[in-house]
N, C-alpha and C positions, 0 to 999 in steps of 0.2 A: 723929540721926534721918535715915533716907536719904529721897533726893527722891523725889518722885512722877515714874513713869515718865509721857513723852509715845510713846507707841505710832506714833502717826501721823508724829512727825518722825523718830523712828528706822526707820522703814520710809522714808521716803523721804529716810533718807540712804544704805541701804542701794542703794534703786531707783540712786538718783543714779550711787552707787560702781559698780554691776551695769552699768550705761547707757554709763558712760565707759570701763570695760575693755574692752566689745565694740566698741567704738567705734575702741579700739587695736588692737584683733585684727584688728578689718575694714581699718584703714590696712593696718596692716604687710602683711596679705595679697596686699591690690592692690598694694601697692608691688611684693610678690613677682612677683606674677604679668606684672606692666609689663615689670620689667627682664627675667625669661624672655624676654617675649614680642618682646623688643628683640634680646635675645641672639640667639633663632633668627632673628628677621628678619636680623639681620646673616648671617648663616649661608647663609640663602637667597639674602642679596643676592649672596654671593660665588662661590657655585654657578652663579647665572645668569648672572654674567659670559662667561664665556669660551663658553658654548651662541650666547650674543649674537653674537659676536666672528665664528660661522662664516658 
């Protein structure tokens, strides 16, 4: 005899699973976007250098 479906917990394991993937995507994103935005800083800081120096 199969079980009686809960509707309402399977949806909100689903929500749950849905919630925490985006949740990773939005990490890893900003992580991405941190370290760019570090990379070009350095970049810039070492361009400025020697304009300073005149």
């Amino acid at each position: 005899m199969p079980r009686k479906p809960n509707y309402n917990f399977e949806r909100s394991q689903r929500d749950k699973a849905k919630a925490e993937k985006k949740a990773a995507r939005l990490k890893a994103r900003t992580e991405k976007s941190e370290a760019r935005k570090a990379l070009a800083g350095e970049g810039e800081a070492e361009s400025e250098s020697p304009e300073q120096q005149d």
